[in-house]
C-alpha positions in Angstrom: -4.2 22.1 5.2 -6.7 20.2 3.2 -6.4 19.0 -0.8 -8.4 17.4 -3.2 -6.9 14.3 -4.1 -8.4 12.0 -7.3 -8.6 8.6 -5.9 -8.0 4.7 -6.9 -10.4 2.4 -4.7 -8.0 -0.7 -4.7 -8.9 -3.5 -2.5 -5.5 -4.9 -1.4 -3.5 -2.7 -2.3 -1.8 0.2 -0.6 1.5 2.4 -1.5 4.1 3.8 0.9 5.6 7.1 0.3 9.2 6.3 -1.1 7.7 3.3 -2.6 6.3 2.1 -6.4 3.6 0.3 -7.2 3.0 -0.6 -10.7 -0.8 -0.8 -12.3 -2.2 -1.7 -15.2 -5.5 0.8 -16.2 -8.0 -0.7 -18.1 -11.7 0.4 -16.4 -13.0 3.4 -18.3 -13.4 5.8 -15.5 -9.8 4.8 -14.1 -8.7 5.5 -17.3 -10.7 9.1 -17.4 -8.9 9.3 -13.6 -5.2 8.6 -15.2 -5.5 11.0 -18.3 -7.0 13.6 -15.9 -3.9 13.6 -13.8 -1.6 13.0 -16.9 -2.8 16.7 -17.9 -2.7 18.1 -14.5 0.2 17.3 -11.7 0.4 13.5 -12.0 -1.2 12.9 -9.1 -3.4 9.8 -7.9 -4.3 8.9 -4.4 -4.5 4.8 -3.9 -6.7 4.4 -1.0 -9.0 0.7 -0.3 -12.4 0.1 -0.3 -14.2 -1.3 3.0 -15.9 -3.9 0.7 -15.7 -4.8 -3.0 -18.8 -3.3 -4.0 -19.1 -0.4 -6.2 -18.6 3.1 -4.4 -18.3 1.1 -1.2 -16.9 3.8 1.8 -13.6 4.1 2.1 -11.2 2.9 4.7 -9.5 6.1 6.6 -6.1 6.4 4.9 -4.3 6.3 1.7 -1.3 7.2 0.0 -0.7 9.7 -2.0 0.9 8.7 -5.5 3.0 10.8 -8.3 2.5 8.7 -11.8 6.2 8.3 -13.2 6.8 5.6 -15.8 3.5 5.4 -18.0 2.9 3.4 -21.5 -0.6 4.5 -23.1 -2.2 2.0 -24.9 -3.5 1.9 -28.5 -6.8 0.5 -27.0 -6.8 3.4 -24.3 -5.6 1.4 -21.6 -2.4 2.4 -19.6 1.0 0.7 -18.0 1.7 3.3 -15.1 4.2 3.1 -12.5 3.1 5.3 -9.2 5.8 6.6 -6.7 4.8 7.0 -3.3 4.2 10.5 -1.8 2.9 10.8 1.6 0.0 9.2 3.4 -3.4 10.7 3.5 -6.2 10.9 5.8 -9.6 11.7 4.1 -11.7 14.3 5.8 -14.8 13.8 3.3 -15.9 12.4 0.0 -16.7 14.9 -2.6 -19.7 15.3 -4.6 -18.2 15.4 -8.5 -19.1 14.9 -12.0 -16.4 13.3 -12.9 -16.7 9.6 -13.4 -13.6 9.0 -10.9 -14.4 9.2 -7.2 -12.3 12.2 -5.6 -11.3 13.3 -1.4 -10.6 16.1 0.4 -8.0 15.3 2.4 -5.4 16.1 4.8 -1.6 14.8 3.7 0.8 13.1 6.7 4.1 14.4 7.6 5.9 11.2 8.2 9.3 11.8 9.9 12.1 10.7 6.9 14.8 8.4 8.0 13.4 6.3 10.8 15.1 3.5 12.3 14.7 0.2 14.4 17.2 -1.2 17.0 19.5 -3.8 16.0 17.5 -6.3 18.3 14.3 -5.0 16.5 15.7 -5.7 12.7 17.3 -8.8 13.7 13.6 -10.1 15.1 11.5 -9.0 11.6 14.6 -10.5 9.7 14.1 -13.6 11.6 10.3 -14.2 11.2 10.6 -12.9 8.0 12.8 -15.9 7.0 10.6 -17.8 8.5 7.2 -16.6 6.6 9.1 -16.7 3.1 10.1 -20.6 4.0 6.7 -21.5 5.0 5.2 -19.9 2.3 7.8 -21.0 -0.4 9.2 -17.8 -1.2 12.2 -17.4 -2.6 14.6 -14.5 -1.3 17.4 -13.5 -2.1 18.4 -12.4 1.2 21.5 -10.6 0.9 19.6 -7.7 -0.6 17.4 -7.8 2.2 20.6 -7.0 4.2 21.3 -4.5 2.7 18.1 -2.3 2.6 17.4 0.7 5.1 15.1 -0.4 7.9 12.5 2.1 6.3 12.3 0.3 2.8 12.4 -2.8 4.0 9.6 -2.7 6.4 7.2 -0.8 4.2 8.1 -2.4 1.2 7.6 -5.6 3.1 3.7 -4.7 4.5 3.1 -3.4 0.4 3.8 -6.8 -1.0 3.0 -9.0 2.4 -0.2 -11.5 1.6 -2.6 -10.5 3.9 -6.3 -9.4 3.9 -7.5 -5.9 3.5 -7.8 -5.1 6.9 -4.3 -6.4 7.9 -2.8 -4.2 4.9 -5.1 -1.4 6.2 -3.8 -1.6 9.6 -0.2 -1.5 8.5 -0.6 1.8 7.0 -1.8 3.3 9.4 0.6 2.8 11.9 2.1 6.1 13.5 5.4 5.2 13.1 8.1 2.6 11.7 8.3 0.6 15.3 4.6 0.0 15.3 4.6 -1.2 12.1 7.6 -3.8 12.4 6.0 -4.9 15.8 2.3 -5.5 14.0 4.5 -7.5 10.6 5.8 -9.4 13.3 2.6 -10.2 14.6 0.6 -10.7 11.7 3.7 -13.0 10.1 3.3 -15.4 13.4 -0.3 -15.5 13.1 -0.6 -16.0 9.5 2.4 -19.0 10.1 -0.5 -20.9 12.6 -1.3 -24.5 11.7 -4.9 -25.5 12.7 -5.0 -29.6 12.8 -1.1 -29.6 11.6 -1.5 -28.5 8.6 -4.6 -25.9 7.1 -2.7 -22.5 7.3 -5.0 -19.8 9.3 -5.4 -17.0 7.4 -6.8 -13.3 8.6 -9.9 -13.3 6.4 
């Protein structure tokens, strides 16, 4: 079944359901979007842009968002805290008066409480060491440990610096195995050295 879902164009930015991701609303018709869902169901779907221009196309998928913590401004501006929901797949834009784009969409049924194999946490845990060293990152690691192979995967490919596209591609993988395997991969190429020491990145 299909739903209209407001949207947030946010270049580099995606949300996994189960996750937060906290944003700071200042742009008048993202504002408009915000107090719109603030008087509805509290819902906002963080999707990226293909480009940074103005009501550039979309990319594919998104995520579904419920706002939870929220400060409102004096100045109209907002402090808002989404919680992941479930991925989305947009079907087609819509044609709207509102100043805030908005989807018609289909939501994702992601399967709850996926898992890798010990050999296949062990081998993220390892490059991801290895990433946060080269990058000078400090972790505190035996938190790490402790989180479900779902959070820590996902929460991993929300925060992880790479381009648009990379990001992209990590939220749309099918499932939590696909996703570890592509981290892996895009950790190792972002860790390449070209002449010893210029770090490629995946612009």
């Amino acid at each position: 079944m299909s739903t209209r879902i407001p949207i947030f164009p946010l270049p580099g930015a995606i949300l996994f359901p189960g996750l937060q991701l906290p944003l700071h609303i200042f742009e008048p018709r993202y504002r408009d979007l915000v107090g719109s869902a603030l008087a509805k169901d509290r819902l906002i779907g963080i999707i990226q842009p293909q480009t940074s221009k103005d009501r550039a196309p979309l990319y594919a998928m998104g995520c579904l968002g419920r706002i939870g913590d929220v400060e409102a401004l004096e100045d109209g501006r907002y402090n808002i805290v989404l919680n992941g929901e479930a991925r989305f797949r947009v079907l087609r834009e819509l044609d709207v008066t509102t100043t805030f784009r908005q989807v018609e969409a289909e939501l994702i049924e992601d399967r709850e409480g996926q898992t890798l194999s010990s050999v296949e946490r062990a081998g993220f845990e390892f490059e991801a060491r290895r990433f946060a060293d080269m990058q000078g990152y400090s972790v505190d690691w035996d938190s790490v440990s402790r989180l479900d192979d779902e959070t820590l995967i996902n929460g991993v490919s929300q925060i992880a610096p790479f381009d648009a596209a990379s990001k992209q591609a990590l939220l749309e993988a099918s499932n939590l195995r696909e996703r570890c395997e592509l981290m892996i991969q895009l950790m190792q190429f972002f860790a390449l050295r070209d002449d010893g020491d210029e770090i490629v990145t995946l612009q």
